[in-house]
C-alpha positions in Angstrom: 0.0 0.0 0.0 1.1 3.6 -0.9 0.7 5.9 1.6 -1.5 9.3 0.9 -0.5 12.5 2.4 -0.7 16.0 1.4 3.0 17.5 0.2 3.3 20.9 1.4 6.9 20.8 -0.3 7.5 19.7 -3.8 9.5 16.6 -2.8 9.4 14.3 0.0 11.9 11.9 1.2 9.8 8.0 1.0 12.4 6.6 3.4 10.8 8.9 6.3 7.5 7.5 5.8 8.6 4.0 5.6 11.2 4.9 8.6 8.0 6.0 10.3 6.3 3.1 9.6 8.6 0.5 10.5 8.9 2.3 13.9 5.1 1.4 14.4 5.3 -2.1 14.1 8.2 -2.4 16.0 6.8 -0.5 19.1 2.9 -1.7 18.4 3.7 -4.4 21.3 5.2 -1.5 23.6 3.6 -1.0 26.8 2.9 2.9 27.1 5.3 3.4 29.7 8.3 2.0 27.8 6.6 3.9 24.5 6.9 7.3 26.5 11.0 6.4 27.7 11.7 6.7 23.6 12.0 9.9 22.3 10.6 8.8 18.1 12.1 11.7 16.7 15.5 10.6 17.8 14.9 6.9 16.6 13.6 8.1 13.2 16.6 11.0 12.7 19.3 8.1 13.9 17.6 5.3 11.8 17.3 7.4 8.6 21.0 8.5 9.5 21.9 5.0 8.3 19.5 4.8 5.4 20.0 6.0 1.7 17.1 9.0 1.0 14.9 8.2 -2.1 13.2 11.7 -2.7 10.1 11.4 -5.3 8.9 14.9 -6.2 5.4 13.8 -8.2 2.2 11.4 -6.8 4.1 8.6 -9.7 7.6 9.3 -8.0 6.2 8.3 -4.4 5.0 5.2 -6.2 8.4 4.5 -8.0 10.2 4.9 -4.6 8.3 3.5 -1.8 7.9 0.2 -4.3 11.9 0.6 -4.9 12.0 0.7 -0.9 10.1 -2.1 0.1 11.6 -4.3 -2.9 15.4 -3.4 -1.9 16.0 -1.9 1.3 13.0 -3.4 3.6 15.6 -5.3 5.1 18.1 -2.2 5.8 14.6 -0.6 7.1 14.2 -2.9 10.1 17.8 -2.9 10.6 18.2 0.8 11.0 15.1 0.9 13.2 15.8 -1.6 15.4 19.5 -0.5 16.3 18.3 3.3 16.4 15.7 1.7 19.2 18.2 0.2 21.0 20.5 2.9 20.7 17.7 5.8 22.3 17.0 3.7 25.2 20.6 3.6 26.0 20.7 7.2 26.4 18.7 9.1 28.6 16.3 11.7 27.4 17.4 14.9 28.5 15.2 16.9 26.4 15.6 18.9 23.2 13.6 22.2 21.3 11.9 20.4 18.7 12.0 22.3 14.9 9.1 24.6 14.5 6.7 23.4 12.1 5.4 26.0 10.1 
């Protein structure tokens, strides 16, 4: 499935959304307690640190790219995710000024 959204810019990195995505089923299981102790932002930013981007700037583009990502770097996905989970619950949260999102 191809995710919908609306693009306020015009391109959009797929590996975010599928970086987003993955961490969802990896933390589905989570009790809320341990959900709160993980700061996503970090484990998306570290995961996607370790990924290639794959930018698609048209409705076909996202098509092309999320299909490219799920064919060859699923793997890499769950990878990334899973080591940038373990990696934020190493390390405290000590807070952080989030971007403003405008």
């Amino acid at each position: 499935m191809v995710p919908s959204y609306d693009i306020a810019n015009s391109y959009k990195n797929i590996m975010e959304i599928l970086v987003d995505e993955e961490i969802d089923q990896q933390t589905c299981a989570w009790s809320s307690e341990e959900a709160q102790q993980v700061n996503r932002i970090e484990v998306a930013a570290h995961a996607l640190n370790h990924l290639p981007p794959l930018y698609a700037s048209s409705h076909e583009g996202v098509v092309l790219q999320y299909e490219r990502a799920q064919r060859d770097y699923r793997h890499k996905i769950t990878s990334a995710v899973s080591d940038a989970l373990a990696a934020v619950k190493q390390v405290p949260w000590k807070g952080s000024t989030p971007f403003d999102v405008r």
